[in-house]
N, CA, C and O of each residue as an XYZ file, in Angstrom:
824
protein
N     -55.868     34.788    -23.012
C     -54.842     34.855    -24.052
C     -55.416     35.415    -25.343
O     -54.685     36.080    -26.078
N     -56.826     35.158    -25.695
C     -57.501     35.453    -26.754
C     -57.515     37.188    -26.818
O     -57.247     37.980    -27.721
N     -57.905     37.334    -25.583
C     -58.350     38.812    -25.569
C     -57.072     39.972    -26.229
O     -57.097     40.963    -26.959
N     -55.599     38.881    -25.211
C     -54.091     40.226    -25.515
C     -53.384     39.929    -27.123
O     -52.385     40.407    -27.660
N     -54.353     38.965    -27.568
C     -54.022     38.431    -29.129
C     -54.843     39.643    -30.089
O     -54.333     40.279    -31.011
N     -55.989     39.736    -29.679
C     -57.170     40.568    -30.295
C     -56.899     42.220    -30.106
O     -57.286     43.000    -30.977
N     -56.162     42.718    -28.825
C     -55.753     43.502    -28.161
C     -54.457     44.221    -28.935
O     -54.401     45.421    -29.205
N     -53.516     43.310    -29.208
C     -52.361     43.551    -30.368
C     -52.901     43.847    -31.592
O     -52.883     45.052    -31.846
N     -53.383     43.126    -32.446
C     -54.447     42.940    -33.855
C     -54.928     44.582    -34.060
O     -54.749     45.231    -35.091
N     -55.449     44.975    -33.061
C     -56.081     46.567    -32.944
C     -54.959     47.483    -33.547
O     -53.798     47.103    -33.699
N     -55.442     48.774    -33.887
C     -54.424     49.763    -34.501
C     -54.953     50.665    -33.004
O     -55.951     50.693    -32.284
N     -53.354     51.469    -33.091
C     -53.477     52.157    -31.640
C     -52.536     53.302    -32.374
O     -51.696     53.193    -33.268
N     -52.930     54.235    -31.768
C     -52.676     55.437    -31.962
C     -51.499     56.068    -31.530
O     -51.731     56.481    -30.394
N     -50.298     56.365    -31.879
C     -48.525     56.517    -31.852
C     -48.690     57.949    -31.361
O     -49.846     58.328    -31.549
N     -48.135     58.604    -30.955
C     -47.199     59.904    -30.809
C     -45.999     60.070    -31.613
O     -45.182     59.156    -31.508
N     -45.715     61.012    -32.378
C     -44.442     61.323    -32.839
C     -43.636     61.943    -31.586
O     -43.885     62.675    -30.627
N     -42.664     61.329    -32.060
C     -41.188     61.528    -31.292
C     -40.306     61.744    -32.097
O     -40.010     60.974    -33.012
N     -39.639     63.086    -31.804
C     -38.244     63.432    -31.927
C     -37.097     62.768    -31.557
O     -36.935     62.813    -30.338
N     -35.974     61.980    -32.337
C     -35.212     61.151    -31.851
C     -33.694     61.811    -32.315
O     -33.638     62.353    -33.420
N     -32.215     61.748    -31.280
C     -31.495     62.223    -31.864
C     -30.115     61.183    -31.512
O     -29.465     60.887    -30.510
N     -30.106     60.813    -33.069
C     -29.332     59.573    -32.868
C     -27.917     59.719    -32.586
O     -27.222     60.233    -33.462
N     -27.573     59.478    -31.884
C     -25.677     59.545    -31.600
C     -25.137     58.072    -31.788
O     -24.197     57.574    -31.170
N     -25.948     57.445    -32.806
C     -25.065     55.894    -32.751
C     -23.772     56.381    -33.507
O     -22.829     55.695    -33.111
N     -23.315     57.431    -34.572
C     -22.243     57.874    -35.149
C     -20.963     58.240    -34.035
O     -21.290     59.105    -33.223
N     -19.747     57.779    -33.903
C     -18.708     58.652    -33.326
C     -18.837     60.054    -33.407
O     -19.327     60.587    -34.402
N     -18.287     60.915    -32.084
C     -18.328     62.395    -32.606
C     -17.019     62.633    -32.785
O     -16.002     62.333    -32.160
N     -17.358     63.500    -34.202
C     -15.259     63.217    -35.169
C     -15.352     65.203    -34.774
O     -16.258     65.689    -35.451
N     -14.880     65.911    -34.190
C     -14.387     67.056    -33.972
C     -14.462     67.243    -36.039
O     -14.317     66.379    -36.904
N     -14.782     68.937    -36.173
C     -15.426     69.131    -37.710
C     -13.874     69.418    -37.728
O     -13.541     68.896    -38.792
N     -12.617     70.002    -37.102
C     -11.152     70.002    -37.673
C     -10.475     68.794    -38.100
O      -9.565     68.872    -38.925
N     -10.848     67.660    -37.599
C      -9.870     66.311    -37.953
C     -10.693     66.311    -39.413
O     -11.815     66.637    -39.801
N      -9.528     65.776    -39.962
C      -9.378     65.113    -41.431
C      -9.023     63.939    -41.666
O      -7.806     63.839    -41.510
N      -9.866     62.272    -42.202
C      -9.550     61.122    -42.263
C      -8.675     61.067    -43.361
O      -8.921     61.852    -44.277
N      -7.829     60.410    -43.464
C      -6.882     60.126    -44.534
C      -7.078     58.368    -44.682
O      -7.054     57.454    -43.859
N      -7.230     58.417    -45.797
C      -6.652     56.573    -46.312
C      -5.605     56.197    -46.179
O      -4.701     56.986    -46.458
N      -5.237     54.772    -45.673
C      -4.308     54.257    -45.206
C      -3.676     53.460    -46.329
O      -4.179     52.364    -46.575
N      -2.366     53.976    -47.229
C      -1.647     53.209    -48.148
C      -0.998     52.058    -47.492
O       0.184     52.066    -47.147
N      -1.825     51.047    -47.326
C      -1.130     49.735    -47.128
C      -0.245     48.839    -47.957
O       0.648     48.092    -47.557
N      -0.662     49.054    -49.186
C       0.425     48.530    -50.468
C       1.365     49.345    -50.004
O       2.325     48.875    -49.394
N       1.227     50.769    -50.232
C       2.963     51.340    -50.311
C       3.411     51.236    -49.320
O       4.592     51.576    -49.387
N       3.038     50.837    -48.022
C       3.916     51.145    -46.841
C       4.517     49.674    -46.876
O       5.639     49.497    -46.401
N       3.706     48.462    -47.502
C       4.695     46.769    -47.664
C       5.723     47.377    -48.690
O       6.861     47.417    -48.221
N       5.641     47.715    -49.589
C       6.349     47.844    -50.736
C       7.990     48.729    -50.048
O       9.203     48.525    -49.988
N       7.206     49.520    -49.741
C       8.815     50.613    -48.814
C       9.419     50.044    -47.860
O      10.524     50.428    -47.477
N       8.454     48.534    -47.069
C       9.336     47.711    -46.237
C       9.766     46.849    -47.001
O      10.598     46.189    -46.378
N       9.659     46.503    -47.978
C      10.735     45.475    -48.925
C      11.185     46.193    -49.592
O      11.965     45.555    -50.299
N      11.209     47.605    -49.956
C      12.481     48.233    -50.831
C      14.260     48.188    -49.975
O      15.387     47.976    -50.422
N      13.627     48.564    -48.336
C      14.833     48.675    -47.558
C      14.643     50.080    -47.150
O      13.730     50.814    -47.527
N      15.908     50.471    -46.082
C      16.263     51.640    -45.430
C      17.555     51.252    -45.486
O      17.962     50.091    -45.444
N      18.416     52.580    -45.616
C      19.357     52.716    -45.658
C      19.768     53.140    -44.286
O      19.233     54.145    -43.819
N      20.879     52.324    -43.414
C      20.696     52.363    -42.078
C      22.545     52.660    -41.879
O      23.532     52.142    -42.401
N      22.315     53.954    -40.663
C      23.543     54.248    -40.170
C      24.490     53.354    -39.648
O      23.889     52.343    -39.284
N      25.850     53.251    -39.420
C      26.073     52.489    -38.776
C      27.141     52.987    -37.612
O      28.108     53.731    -37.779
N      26.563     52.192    -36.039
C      26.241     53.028    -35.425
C      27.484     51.783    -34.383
O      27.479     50.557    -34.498
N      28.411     52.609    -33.448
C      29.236     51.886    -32.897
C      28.638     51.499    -31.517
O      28.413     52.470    -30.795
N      28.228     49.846    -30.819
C      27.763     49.795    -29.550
C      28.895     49.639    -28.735
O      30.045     49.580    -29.168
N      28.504     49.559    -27.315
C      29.800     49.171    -26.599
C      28.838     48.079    -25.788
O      27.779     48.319    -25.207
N      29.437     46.980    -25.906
C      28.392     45.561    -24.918
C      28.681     45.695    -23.691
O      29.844     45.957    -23.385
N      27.848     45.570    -22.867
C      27.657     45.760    -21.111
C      26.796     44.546    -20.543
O      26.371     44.793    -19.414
N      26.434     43.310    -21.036
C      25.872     42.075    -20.970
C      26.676     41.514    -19.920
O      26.134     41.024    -18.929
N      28.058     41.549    -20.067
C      29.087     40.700    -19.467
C      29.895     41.329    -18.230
O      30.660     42.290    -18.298
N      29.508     40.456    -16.888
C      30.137     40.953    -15.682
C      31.802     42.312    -16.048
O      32.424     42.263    -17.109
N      32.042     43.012    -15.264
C      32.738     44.087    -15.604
C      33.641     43.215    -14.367
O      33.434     43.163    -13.155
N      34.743     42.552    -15.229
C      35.964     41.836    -14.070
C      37.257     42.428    -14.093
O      37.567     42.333    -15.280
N      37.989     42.858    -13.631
C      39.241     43.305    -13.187
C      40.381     42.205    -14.000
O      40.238     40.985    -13.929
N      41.341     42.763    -14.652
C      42.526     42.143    -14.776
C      42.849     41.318    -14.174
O      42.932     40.115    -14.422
N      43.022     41.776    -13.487
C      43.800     40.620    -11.851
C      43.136     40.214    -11.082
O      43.668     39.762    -10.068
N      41.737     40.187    -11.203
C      41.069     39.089    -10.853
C      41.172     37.854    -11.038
O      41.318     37.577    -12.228
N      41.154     36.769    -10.175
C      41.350     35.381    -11.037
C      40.137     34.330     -9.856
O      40.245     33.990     -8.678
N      39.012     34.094    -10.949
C      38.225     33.338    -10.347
C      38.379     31.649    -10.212
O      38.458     30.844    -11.139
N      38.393     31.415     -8.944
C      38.767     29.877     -8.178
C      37.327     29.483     -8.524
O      36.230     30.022     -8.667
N      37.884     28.280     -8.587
C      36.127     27.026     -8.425
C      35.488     26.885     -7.231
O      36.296     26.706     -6.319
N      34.256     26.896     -6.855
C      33.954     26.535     -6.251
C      33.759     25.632     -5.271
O      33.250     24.592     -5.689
N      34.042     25.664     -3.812
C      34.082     24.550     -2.825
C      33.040     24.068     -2.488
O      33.079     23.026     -1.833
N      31.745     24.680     -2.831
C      30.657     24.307     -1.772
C      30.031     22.985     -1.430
O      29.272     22.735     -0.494
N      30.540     22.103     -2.461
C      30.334     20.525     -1.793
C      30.584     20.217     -0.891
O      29.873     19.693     -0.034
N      32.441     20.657     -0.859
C      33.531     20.368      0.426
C      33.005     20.734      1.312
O      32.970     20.128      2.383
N      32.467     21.814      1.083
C      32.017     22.228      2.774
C      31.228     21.959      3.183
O      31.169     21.874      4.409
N      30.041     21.636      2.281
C      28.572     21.435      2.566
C      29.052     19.924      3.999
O      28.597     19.604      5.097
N      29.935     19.535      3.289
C      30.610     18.140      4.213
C      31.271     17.898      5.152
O      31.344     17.016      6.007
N      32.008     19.262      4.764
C      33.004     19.526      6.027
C      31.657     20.029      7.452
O      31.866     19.517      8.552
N      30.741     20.723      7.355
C      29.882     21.156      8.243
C      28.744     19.756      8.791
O      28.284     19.461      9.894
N      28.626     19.232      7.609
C      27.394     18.316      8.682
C      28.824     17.166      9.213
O      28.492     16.605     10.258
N      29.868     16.844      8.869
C      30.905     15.935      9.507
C      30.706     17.054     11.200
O      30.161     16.838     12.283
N      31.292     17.949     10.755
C      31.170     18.910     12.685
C      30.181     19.004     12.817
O      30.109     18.889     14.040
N      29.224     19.142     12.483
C      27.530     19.311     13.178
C      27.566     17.685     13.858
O      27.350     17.761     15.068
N      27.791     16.193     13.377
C      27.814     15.113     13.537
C      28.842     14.818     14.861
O      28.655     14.131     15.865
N      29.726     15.437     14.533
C      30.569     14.948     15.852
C      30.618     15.630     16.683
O      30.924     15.056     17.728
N      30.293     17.747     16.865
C      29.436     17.835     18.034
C      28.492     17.675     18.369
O      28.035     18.582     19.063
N      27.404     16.204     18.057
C      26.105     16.101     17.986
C      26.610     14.586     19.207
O      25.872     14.317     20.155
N      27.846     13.822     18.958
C      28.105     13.056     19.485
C      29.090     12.886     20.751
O      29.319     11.966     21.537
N      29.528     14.099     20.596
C      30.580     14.360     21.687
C      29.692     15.142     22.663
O      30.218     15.239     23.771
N      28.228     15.855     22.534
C      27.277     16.239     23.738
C      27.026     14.649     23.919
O      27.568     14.267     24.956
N      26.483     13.789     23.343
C      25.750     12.847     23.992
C      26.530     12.490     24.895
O      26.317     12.421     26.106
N      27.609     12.215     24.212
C      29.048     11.509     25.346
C      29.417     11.995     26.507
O      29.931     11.262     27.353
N      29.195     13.382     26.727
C      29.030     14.132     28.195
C      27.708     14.033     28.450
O      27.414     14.437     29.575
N      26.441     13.473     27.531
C      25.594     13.532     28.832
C      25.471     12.236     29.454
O      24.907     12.051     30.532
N      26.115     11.180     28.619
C      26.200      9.847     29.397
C      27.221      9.690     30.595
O      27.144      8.896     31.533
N      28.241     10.679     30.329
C      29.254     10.556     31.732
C      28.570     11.665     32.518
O      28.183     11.214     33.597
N      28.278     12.984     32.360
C      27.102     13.238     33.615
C      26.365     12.027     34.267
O      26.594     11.576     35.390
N      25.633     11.671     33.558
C      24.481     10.381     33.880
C      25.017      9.213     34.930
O      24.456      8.516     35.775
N      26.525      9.362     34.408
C      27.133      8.208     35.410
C      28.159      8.561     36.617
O      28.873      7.772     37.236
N      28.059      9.684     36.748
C      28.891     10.615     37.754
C      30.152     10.861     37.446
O      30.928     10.950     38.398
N      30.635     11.017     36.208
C      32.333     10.836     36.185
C      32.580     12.136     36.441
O      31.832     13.112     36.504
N      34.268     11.942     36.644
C      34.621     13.807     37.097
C      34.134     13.863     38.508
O      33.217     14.586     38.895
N      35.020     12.808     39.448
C      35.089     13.292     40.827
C      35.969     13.935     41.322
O      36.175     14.077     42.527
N      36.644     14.441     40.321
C      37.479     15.337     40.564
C      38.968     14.902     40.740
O      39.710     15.883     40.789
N      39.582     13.756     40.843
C      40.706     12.804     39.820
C      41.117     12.392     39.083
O      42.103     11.658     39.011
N      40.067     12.989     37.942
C      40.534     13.039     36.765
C      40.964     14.209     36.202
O      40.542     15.284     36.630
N      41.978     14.127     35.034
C      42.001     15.565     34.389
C      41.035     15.577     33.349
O      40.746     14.715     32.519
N      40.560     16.799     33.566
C      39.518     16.956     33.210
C      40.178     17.815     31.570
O      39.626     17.508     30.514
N      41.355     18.855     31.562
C      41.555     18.975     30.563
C      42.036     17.652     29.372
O      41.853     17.448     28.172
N      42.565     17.127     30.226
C      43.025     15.957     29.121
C      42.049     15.499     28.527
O      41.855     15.672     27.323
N      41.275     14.828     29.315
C      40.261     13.935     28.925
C      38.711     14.363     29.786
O      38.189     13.729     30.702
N      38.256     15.561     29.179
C      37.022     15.714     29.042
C      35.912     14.834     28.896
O      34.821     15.240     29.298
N      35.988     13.827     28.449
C      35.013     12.746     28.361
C      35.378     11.664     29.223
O      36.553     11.364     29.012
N      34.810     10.899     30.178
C      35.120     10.253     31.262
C      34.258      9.727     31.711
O      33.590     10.442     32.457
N      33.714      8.078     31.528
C      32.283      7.486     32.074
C      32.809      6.146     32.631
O      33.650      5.435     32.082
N      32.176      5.906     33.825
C      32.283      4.859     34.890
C      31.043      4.088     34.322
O      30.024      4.584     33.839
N      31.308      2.956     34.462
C      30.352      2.165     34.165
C      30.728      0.869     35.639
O      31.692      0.556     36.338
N      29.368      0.499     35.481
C      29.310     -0.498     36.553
C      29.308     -1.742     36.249
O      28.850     -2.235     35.219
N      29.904     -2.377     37.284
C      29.802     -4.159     36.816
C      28.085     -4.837     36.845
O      27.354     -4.314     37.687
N      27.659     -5.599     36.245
C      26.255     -6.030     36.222
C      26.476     -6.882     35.996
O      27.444     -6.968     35.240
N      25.758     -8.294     36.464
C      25.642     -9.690     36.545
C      24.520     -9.781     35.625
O      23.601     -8.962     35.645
N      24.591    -10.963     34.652
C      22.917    -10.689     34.058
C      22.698    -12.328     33.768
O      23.586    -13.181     33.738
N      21.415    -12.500     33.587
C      21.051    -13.465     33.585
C      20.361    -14.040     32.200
O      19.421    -13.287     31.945
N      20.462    -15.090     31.199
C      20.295    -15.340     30.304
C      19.029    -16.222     30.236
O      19.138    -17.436     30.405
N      17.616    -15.546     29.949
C      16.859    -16.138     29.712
C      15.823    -15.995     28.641
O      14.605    -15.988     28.467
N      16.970    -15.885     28.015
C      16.513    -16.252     26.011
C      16.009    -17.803     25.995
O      15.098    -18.094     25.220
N      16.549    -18.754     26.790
C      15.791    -20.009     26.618
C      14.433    -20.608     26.855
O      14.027    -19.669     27.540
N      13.727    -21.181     26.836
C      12.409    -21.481     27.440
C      12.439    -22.342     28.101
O      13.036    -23.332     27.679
N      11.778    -22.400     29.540
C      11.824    -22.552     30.699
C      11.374    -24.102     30.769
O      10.152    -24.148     30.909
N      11.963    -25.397     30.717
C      11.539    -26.676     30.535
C      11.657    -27.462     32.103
O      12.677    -27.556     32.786
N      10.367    -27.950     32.406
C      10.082    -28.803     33.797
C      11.180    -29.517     33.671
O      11.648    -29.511     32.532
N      11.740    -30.122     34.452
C      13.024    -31.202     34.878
C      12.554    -32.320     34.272
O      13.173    -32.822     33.334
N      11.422    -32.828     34.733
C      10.196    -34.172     34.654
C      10.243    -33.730     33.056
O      10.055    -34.872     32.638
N      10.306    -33.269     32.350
C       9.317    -33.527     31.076
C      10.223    -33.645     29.593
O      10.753    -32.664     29.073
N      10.260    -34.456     29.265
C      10.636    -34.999     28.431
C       9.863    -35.140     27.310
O       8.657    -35.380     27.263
N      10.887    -34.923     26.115
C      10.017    -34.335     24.467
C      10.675    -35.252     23.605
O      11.887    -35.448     23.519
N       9.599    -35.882     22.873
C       9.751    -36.906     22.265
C       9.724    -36.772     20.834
O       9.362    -35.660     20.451
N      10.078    -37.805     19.732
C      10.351    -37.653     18.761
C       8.850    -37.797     17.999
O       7.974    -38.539     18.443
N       8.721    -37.144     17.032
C       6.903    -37.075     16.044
C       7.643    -37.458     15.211
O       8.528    -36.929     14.540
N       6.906    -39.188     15.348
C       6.986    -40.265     13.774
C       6.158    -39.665     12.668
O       5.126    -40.245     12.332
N       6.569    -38.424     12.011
C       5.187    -37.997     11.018
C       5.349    -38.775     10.015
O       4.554    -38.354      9.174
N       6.044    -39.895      9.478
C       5.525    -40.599      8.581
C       4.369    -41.147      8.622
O       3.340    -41.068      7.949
N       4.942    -42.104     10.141
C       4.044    -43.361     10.669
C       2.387    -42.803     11.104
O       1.377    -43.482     11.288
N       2.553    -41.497     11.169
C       1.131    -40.729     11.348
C      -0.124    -40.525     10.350
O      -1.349    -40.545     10.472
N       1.187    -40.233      8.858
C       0.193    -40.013      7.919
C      -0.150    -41.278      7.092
O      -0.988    -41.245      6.191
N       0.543    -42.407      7.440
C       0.312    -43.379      6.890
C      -1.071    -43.964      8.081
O      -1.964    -44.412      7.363
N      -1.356    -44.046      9.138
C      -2.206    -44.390     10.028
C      -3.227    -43.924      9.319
O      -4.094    -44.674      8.870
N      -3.229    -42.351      9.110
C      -4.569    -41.207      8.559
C      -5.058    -41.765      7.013
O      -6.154    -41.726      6.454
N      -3.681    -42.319      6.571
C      -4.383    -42.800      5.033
C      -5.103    -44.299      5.001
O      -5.886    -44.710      4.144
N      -4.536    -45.112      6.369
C      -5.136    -46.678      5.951
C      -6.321    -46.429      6.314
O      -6.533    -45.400      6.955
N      -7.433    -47.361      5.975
C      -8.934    -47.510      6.285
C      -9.160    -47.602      7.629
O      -8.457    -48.414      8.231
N     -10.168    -46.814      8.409
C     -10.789    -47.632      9.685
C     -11.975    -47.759      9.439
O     -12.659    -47.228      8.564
N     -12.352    -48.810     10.588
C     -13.871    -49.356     10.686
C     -14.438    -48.104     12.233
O     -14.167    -47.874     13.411
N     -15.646    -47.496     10.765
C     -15.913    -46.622     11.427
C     -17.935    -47.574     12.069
O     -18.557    -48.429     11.439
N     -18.249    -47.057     13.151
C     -19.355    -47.897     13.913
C     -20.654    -46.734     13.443
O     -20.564    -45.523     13.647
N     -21.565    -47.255     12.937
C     -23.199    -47.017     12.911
C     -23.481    -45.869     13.632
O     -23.053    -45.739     14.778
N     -23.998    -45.219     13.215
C     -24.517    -44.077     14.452
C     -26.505    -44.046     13.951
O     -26.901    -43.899     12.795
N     -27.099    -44.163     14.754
C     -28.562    -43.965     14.728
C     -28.820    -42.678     14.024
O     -27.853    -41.954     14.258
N     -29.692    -42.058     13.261
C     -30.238    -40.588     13.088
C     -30.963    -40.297     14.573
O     -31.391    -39.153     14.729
N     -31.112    -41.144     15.553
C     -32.337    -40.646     16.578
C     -31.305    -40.571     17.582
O     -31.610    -40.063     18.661
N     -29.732    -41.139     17.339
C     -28.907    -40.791     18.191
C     -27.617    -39.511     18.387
O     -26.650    -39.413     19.143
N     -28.465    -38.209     16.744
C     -27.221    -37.571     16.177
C     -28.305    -36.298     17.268
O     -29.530    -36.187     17.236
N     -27.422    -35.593     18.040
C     -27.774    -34.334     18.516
C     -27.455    -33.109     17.728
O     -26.373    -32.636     18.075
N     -28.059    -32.434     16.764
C     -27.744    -31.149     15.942
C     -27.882    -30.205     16.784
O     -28.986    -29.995     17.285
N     -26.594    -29.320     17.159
C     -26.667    -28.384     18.021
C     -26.095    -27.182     17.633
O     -25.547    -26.288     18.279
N     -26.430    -27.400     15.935
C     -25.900    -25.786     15.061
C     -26.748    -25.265     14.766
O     -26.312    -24.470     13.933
N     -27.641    -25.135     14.843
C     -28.950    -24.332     14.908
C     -29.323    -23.363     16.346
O     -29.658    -23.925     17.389
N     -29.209    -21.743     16.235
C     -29.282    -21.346     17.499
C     -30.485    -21.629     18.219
O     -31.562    -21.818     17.652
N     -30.297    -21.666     19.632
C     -31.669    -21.622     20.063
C     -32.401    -21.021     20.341
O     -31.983    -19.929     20.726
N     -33.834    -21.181     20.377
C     -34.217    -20.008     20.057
C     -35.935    -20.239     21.004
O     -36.723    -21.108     20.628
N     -36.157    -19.580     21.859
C     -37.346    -19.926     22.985
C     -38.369    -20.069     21.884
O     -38.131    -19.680     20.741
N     -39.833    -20.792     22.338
C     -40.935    -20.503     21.380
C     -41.769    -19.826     21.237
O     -42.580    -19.726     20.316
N     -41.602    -19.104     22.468
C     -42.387    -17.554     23.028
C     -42.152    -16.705     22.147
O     -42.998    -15.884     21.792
N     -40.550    -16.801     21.487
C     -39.874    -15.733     20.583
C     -40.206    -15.238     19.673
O     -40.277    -16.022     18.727
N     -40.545    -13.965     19.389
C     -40.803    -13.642     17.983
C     -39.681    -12.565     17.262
O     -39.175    -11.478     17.541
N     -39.638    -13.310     16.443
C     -38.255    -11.804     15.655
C     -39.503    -11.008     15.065
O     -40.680    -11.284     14.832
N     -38.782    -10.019     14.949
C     -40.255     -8.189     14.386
C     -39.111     -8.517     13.091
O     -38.182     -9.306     12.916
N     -39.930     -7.163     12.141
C     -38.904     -6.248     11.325
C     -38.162     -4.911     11.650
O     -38.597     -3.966     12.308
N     -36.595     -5.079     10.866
C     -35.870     -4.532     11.491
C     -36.547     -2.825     11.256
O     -37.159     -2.800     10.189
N     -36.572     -1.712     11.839
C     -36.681     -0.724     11.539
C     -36.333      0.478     10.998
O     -36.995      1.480     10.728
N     -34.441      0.030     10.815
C     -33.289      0.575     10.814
C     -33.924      1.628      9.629
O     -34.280      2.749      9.991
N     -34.067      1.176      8.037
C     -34.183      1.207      7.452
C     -35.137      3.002      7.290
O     -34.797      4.122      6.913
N     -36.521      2.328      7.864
C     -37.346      3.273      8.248
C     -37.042      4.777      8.263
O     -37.299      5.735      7.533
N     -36.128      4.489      9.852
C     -35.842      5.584     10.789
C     -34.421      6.049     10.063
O     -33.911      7.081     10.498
N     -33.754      5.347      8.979
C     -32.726      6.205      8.134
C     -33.686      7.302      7.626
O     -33.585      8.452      8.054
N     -34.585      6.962      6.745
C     -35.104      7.614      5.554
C     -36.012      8.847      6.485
O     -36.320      9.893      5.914
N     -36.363      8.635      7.820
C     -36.920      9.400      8.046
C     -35.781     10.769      8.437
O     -35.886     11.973      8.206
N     -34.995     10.191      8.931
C     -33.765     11.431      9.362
C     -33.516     12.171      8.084
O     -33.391     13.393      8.008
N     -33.428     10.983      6.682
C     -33.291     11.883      5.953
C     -33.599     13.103      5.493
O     -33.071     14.133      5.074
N     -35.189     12.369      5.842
C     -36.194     13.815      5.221
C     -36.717     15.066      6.246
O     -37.679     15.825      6.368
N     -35.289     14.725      6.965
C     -35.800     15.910      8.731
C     -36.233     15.701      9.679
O     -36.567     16.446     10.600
N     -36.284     14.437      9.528
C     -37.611     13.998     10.343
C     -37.284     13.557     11.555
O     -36.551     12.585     11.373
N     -37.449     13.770     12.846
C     -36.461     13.886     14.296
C     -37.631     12.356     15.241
O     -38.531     12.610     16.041
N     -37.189     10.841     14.775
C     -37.651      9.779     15.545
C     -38.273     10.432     16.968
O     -38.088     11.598     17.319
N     -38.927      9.587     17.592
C     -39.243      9.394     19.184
C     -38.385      8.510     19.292
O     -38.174      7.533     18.573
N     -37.716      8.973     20.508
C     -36.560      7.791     21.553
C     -37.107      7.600     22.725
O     -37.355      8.576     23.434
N     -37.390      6.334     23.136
C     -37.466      6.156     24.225
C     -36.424      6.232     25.628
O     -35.410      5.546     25.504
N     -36.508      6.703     26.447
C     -36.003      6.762     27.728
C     -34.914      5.140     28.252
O     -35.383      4.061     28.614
N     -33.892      5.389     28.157
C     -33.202      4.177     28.641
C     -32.135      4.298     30.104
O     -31.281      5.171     30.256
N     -32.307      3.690     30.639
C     -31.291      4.001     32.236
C     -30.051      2.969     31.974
O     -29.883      1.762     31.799
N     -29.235      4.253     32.057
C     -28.013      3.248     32.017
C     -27.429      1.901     32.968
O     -28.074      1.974     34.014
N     -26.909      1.242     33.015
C     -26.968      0.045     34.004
C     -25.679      0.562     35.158
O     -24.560      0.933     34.801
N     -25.946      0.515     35.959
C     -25.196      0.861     37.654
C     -23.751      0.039     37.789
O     -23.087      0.124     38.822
């Protein structure tokens, strides 16, 4: 660093150069700049112009006929009148496909009259919304007073030994057993960083 410090510091020897500057616009030598009277040109817009007056004819507004005479619009009505018939030929197919479905129109009926025509069959049915109670079994009345008054009086509860209490909330656990540490952890951070574990070989069970 010392040396390109010491290196600068030195006087060095230039070449002249011819330079030809065009930072100027090139103004053609015929144009002539003129100054721009900005006072007088505000001043002549607040003196005024004296302005012709000049006849328009307006064309903004639809070009309607005499005897034209415009009605209001229906399109609610109809919007209603169409889904009402879209609705009831939506229901009068179903209604022929349920009398297809049931064979009507064996050919004794009039069919112009009455186009729609469904046989239905007699069916026996059986009601078993109820729940199904043994003959034998009989359901008795729950004294829940007489219950919670039992639960509130005192009983005589009997001694129990500590050498006779079996604790059997604790899992069990052989003594051979050893728990490891988990590895999970590990083998995240290693995937993170690219890093492709060894797996061991496992056979699926038959």
């Amino acid at each position: 660093m010392d040396e390109v410090l010491q290196e600068v510091k030195q006087e060095h020897k230039l070449y002249h150069v011819e330079t030809v500057d065009k930072g100027q616009p090139v103004i053609d030598p015929d144009v002539h700049l003129r100054t721009f009277d900005k006072q007088g040109l505000l001043s002549s817009i607040e003196a005024g112009v004296p302005l012709k007056h000049v006849d328009t004819v307006d064309k903004s507004q639809p070009v309607i006929e005499p005897d034209v005479h415009v009605q209001p619009n229906n399109h609610k009505e109809l919007l209603q009148e169409v889904r009402a018939a879209a609705a009831h030929a939506a229901l009068v197919r179903e209604v022929h496909a349920v009398s297809d479905a049931a064979g009507a129109g064996d050919g004794d009926e009039d069919v112009e009259a009455s186009p729609i025509v469904a046989q239905l069959k007699h069916v026996e049915t059986a009601d078993k919304g109820q729940p199904a109670l043994d003959p034998n079994a009989h359901v008795g009345k729950w004294d829940k007073e007489g219950f919670l008054q039992e639960v509130a009086a005192p009983h005589s509860l009997r001694h129990v030994e500590p050498s006779q209490v079996h604790d059997a909330s604790r899992p069990a656990i052989p003594a051979d057993a050893h728990v490891g540490e988990n590895q999970a952890k590990a083998v995240l951070e290693a995937i993170a960083h690219g890093e492709v574990p060894q797996l061991r070989h496992v056979e699926a069970p038959q």
